[in-house]
KEGUPA-821190 format. One record per atom (N, C-alpha, C): x, y, z; residue in one letter; residue number from 1; atom name. Coordinates in steps of 0.001 Angstrom, whole numbers, always signed. Example, Ala and Ser with C-alpha at 12.3 -4.5 7.8 and 13.67 -1.06 7.14 Angstrom:
2
ATOM      c1      c2      c3 res   n atom
ATOM  +13190   -5690   +7800   A   1    N
ATOM  +12300   -4500   +7800   A   1   CA
ATOM  +13200   -3300   +7800   A   1    C
ATOM  +12850   -2250   +7080   S   2    N
ATOM  +13670   -1060   +7140   S   2   CA
ATOM  +12900     +30   +7870   S   2    C
***
This chain:
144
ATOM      c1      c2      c3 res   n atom
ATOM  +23522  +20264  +42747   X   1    N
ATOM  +24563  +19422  +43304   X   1   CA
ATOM  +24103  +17979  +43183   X   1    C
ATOM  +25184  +17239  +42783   X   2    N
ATOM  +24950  +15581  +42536   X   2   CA
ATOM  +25571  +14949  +43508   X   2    C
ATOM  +25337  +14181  +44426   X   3    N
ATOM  +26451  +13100  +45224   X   3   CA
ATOM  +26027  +11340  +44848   X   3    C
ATOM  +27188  +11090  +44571   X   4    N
ATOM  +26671   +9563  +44249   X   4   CA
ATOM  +27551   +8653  +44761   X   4    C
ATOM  +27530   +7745  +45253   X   5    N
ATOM  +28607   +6694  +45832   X   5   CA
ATOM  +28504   +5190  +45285   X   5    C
ATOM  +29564   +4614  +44106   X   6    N
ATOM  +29419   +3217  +43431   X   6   CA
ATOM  +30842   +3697  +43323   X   6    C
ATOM  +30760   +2400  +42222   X   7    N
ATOM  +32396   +1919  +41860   X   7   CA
ATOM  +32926   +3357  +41577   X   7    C
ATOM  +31974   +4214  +40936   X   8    N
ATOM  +32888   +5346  +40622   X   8   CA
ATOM  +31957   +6321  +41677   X   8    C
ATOM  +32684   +7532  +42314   X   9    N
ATOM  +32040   +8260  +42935   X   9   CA
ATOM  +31630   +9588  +42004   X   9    C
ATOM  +30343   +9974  +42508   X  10    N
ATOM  +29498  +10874  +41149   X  10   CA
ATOM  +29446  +11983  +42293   X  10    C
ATOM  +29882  +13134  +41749   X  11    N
ATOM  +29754  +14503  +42199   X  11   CA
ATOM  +29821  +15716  +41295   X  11    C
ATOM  +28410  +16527  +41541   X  12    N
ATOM  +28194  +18078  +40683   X  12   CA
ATOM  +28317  +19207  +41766   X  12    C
ATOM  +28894  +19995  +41580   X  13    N
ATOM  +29146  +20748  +42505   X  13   CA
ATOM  +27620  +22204  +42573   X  13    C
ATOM  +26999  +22238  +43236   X  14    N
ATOM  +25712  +22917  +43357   X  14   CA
ATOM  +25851  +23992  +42300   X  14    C
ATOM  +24938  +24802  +41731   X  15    N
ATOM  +24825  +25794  +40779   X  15   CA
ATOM  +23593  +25808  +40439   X  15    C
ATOM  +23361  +26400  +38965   X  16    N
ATOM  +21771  +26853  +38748   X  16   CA
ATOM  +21444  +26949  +37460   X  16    C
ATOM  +20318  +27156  +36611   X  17    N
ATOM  +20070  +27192  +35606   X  17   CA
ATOM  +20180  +25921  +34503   X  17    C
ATOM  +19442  +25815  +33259   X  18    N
ATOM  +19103  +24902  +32465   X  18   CA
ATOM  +20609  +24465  +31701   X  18    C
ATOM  +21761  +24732  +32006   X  19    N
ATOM  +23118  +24200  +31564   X  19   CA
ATOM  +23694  +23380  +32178   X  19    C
ATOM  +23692  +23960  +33548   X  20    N
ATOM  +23897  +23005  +34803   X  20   CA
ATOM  +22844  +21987  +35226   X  20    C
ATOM  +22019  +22412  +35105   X  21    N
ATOM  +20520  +21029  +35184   X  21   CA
ATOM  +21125  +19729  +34404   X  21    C
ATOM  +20630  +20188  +32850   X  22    N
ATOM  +21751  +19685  +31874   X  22   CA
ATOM  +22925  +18476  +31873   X  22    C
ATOM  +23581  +19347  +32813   X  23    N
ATOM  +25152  +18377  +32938   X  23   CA
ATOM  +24846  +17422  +34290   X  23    C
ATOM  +24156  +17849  +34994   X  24    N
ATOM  +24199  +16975  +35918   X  24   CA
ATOM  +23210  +16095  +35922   X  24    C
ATOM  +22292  +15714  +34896   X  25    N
ATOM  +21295  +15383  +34205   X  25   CA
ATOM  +21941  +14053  +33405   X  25    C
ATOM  +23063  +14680  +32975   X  26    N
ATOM  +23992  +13865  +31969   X  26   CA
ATOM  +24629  +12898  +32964   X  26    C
ATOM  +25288  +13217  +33758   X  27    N
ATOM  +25854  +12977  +34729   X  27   CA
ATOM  +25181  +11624  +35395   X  27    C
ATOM  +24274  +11829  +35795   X  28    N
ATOM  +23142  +10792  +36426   X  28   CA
ATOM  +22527   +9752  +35339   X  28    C
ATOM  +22517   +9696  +33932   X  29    N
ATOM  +22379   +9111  +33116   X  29   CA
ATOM  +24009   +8039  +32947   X  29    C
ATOM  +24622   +8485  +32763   X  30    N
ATOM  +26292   +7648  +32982   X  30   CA
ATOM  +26519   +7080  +34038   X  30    C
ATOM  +25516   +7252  +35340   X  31    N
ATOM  +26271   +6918  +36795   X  31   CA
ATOM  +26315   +5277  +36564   X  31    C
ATOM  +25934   +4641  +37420   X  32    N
ATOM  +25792   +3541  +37759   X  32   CA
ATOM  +25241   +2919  +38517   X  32    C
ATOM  +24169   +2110  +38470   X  33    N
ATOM  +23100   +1370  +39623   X  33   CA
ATOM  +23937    +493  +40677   X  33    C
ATOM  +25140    +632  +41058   X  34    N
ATOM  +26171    -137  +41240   X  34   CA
ATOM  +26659     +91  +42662   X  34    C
ATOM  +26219    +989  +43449   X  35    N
ATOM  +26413   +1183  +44814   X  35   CA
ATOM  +26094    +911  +45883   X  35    C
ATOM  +26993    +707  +46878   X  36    N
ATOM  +26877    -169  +47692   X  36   CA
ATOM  +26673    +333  +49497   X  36    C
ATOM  +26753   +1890  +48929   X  37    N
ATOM  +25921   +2775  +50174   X  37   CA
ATOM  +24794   +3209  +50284   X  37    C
ATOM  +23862   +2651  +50919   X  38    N
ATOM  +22945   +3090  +51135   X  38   CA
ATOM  +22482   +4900  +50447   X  38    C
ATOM  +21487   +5228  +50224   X  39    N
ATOM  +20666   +7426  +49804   X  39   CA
ATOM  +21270   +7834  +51204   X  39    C
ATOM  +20707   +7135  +52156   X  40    N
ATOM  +20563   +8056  +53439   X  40   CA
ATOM  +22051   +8250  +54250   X  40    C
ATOM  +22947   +7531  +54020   X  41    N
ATOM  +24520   +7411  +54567   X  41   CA
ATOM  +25511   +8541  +53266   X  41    C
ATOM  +24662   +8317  +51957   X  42    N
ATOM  +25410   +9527  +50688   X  42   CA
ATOM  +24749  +10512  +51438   X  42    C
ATOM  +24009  +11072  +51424   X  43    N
ATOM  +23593  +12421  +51708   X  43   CA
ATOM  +23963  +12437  +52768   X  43    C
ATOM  +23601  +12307  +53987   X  44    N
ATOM  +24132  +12443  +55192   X  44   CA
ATOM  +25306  +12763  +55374   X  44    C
ATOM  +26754  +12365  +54459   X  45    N
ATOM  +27888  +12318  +54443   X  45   CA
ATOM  +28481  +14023  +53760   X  45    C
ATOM  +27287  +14248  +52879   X  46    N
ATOM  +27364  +15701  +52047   X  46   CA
ATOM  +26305  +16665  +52746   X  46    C
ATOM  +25559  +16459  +53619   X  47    N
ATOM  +24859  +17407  +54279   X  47   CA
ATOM  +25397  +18911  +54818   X  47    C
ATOM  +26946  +18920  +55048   X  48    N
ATOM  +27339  +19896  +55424   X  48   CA
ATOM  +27705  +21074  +53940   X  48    C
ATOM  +27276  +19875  +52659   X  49    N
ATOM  +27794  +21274  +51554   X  49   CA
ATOM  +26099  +21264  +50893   X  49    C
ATOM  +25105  +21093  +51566   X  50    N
ATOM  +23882  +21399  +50904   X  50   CA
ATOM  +23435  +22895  +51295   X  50    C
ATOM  +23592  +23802  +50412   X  51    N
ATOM  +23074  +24980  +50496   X  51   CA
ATOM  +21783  +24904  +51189   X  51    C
ATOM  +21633  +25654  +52973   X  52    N
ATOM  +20784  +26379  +53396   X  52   CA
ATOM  +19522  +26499  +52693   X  52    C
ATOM  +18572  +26374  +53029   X  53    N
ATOM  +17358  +26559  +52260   X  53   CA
ATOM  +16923  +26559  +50787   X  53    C
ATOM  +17747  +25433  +50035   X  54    N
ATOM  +18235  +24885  +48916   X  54   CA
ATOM  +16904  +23807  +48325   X  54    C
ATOM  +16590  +23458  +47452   X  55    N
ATOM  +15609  +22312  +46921   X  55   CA
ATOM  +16917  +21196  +46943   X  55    C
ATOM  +16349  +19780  +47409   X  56    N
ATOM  +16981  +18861  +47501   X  56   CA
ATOM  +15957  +17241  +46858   X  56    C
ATOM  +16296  +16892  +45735   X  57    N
ATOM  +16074  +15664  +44683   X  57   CA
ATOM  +16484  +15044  +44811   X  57    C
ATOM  +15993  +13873  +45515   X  58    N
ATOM  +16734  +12430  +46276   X  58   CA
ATOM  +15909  +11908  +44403   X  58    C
ATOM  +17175  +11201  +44306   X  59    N
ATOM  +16828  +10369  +43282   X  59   CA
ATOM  +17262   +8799  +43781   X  59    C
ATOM  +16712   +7883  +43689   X  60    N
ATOM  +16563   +6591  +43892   X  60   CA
ATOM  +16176   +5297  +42395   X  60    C
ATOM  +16923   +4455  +42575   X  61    N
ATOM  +16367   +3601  +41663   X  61   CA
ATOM  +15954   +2379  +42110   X  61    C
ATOM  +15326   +2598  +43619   X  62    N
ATOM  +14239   +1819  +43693   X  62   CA
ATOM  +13351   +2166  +44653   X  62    C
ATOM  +12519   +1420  +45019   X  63    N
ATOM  +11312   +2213  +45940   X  63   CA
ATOM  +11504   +1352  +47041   X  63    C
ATOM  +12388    +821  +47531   X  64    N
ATOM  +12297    -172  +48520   X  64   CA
ATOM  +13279    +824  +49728   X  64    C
ATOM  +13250   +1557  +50057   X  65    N
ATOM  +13900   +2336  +50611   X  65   CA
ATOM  +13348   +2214  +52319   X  65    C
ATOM  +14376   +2614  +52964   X  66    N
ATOM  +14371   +2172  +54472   X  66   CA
ATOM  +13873   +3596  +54757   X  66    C
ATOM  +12381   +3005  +55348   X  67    N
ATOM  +11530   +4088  +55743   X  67   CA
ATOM  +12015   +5274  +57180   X  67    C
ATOM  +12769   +4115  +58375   X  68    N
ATOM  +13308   +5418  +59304   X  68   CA
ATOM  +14853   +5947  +59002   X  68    C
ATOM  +14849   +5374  +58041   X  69    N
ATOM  +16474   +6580  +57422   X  69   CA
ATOM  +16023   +7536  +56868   X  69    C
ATOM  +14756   +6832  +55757   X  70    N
ATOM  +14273   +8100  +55277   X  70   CA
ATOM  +13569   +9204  +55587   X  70    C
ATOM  +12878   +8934  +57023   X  71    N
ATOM  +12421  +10095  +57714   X  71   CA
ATOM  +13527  +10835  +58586   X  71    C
ATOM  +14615  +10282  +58850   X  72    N
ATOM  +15512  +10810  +59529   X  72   CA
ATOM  +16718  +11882  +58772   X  72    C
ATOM  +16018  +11223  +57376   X  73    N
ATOM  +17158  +12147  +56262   X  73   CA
ATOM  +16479  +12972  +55804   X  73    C
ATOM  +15079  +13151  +56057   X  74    N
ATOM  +14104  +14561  +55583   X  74   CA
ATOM  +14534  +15021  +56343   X  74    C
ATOM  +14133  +14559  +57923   X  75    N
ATOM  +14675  +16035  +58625   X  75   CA
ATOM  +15655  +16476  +59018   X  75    C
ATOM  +16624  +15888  +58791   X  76    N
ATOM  +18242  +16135  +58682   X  76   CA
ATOM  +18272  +17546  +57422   X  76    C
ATOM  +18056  +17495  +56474   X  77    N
ATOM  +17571  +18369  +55543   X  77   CA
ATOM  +16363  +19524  +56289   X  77    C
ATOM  +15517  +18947  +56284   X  78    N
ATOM  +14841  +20244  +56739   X  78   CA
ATOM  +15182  +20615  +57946   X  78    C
ATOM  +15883  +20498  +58778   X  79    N
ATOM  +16582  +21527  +59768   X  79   CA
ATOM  +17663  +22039  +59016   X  79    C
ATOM  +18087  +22399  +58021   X  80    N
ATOM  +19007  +23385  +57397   X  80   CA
ATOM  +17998  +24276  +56517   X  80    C
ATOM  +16578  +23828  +56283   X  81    N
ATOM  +15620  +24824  +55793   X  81   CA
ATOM  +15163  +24492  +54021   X  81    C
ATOM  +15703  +23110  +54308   X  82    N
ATOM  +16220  +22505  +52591   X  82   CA
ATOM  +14471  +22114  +52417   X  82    C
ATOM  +13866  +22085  +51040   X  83    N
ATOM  +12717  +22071  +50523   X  83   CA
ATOM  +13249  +20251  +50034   X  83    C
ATOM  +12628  +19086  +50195   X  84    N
ATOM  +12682  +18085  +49896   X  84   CA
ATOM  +11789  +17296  +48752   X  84    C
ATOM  +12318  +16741  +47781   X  85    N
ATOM  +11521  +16402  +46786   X  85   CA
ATOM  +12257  +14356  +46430   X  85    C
ATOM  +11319  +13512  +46096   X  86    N
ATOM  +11502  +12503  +45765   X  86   CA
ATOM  +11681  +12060  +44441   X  86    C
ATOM  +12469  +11523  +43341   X  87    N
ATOM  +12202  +10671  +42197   X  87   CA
ATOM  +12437   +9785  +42562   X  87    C
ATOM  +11617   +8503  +42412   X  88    N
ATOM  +12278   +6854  +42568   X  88   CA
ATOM  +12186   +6310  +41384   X  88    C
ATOM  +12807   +5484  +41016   X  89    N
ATOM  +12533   +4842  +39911   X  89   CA
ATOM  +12071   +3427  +40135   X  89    C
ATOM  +11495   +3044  +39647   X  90    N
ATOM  +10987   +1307  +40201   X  90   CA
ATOM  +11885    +697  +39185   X  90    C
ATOM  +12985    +401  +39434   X  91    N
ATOM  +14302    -274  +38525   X  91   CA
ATOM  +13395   -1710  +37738   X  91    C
ATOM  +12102   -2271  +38575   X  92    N
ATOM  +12371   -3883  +38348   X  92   CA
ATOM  +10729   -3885  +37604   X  92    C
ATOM  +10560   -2237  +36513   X  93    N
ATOM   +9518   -2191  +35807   X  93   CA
ATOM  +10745   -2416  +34424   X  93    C
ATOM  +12059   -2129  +34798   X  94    N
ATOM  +12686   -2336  +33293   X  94   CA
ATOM  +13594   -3876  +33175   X  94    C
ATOM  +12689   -4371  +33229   X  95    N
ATOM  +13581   -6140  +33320   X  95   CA
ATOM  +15261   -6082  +32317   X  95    C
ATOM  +15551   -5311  +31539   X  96    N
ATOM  +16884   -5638  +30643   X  96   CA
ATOM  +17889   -5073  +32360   X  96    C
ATOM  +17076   -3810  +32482   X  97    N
ATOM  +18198   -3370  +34042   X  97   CA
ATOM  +17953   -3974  +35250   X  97    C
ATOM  +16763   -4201  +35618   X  98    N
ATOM  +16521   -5076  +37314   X  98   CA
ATOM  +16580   -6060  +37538   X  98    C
ATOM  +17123   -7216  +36464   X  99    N
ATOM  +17116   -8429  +36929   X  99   CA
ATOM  +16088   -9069  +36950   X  99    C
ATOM  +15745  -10415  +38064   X 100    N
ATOM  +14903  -10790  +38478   X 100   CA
ATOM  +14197  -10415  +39652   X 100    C
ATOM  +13015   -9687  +38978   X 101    N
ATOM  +11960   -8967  +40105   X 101   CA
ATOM  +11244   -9831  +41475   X 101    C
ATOM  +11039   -8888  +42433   X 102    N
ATOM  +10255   -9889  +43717   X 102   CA
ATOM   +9108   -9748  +43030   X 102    C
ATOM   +7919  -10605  +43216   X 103    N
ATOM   +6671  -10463  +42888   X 103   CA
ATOM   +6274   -8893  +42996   X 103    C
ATOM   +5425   -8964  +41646   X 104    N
ATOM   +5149   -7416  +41194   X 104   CA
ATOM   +3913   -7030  +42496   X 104    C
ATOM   +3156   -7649  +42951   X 105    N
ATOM   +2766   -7139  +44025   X 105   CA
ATOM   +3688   -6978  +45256   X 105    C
ATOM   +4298   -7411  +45692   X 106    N
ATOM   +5368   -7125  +46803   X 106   CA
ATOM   +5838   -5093  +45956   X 106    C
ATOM   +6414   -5381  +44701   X 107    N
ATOM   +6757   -4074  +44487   X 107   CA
ATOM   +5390   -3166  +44518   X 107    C
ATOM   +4415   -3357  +44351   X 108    N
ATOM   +3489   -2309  +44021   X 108   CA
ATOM   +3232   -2029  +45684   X 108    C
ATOM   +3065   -2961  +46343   X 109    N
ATOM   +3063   -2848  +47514   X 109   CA
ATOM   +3990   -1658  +47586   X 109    C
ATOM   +4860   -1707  +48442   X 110    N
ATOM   +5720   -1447  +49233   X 110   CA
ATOM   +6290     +68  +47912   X 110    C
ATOM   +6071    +296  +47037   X 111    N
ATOM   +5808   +1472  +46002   X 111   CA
ATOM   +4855   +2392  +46796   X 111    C
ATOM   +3626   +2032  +47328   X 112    N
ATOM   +2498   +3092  +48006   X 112   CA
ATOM   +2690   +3073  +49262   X 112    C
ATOM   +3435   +1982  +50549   X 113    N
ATOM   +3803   +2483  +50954   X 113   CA
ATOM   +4703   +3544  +51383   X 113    C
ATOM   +5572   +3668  +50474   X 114    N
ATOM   +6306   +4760  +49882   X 114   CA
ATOM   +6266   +5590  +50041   X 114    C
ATOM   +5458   +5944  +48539   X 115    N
ATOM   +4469   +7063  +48316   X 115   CA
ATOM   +3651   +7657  +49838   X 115    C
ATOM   +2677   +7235  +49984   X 116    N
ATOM   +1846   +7281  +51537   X 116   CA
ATOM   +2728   +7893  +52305   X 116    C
ATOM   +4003   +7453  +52752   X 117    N
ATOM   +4867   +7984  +53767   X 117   CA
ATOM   +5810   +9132  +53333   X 117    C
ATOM   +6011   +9029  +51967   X 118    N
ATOM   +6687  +10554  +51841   X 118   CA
ATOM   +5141  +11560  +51674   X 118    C
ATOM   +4332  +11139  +50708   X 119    N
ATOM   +3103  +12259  +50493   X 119   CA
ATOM   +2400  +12837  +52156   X 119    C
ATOM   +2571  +11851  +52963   X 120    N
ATOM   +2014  +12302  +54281   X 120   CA
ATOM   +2865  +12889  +55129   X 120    C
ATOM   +4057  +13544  +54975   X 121    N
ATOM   +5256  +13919  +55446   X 121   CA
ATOM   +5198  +15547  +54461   X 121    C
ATOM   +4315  +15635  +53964   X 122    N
ATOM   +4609  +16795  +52425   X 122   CA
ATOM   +5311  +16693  +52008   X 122    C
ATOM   +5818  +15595  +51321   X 123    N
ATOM   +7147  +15400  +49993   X 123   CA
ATOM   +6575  +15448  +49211   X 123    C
ATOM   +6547  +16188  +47976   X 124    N
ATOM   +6756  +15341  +46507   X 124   CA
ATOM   +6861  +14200  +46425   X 124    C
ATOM   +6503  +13538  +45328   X 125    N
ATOM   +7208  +12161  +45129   X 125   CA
ATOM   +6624  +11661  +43786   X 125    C
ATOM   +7812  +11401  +42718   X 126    N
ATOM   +6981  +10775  +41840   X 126   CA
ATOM   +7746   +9318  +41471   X 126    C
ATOM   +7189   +8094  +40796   X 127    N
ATOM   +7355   +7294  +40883   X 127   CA
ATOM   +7927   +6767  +39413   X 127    C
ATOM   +9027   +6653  +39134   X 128    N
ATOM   +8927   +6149  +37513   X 128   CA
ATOM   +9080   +4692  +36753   X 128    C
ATOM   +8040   +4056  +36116   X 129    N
ATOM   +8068   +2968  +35993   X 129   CA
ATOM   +8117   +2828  +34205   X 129    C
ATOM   +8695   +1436  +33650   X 130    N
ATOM   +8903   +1265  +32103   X 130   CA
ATOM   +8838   +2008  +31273   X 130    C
ATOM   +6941   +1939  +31685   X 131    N
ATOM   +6335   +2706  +30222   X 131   CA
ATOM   +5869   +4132  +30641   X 131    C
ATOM   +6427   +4651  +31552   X 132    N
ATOM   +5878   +6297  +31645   X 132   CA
ATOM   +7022   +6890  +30803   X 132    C
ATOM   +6137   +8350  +30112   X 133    N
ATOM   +7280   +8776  +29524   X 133   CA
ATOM   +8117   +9963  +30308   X 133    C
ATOM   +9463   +9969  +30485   X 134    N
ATOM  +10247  +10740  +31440   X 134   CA
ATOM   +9995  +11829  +31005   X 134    C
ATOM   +9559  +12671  +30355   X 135    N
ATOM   +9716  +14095  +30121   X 135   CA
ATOM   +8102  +14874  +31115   X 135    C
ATOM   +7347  +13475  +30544   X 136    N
ATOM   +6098  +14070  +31571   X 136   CA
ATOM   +6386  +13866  +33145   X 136    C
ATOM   +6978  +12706  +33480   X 137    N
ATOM   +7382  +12448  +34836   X 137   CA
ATOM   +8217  +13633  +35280   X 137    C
ATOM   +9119  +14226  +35031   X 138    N
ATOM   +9922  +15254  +35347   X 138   CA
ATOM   +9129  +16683  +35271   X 138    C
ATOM   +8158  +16712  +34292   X 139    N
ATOM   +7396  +18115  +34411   X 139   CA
ATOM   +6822  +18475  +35738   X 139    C
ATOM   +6112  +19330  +35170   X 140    N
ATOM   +5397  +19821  +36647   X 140   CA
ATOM   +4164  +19422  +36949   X 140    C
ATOM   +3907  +20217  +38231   X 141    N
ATOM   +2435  +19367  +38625   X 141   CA
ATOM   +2978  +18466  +39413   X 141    C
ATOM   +3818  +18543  +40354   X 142    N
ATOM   +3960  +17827  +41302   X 142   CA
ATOM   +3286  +17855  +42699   X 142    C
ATOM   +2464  +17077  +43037   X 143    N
ATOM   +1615  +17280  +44043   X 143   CA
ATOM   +2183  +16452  +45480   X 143    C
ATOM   +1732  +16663  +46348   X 144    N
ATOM   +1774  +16300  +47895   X 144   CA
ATOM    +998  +14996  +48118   X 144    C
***
């Protein structure tokens, strides 16, 4: 399942297997960095159609994320029994898409705090920046 909220609203309706991965894969590649609701107010809003003890892939395209929404939206999820996993993307490692970046230490910063606070919570979390290549970022070997 995909929920997305921008100019256009992005929705996959939950399912399974490498076809549906696939499309909603596709899906998230077409969306748009363009929204103006907050991760934690989208999900929150679709929490009632997240399958019960379901894996749930907060995808983000940036790491600057509001740390007590985001603990409040793990466990909003894990009281339905949902397994929680992170991708962020650090948008302002690809200058043609992020614009003008805050100082790259402010981002690296506030990147491990991040990290630190989902990894110490047992999330997943991986981080994707310019030059990593996405196929290894998406593999496995995702650690705590």
């Amino acid at each position: 399942q995909v929920a997305g909220q921008g100019a256009q609203p992005l929705h996959v309706p939950p399912g399974r297997g490498e076809t549906h991965l696939a499309f909603a894969l596709y899906q998230l590649i077409h969306a748009g960095l363009d929204g103006t609701v907050p991760l934690h107010e989208v999900l929150l809003r679709n929490l009632p159609f997240v399958p019960p003890a379901s894996t749930v892939v907060l995808v983000s395209g940036t790491v600057f994320l509001d740390l007590a929404a985001t603990r409040d939206l793990v466990e909003a999820l894990r009281s339905r029994g949902a397994r929680v996993a992170f991708f962020l993307v650090n948008i302002f490692s690809f200058p043609a898409i992020g614009g003008w970046p805050p100082p790259r230490a402010e981002v690296l910063e506030k990147s491990r705090e991040v990290v630190f606070f989902l990894r110490s919570r047992g999330i997943p979390v991986r981080v994707l920046e310019e030059p990593d290549d996405l196929e290894t970022a998406l593999g496995g070997g995702w650690t705590i």
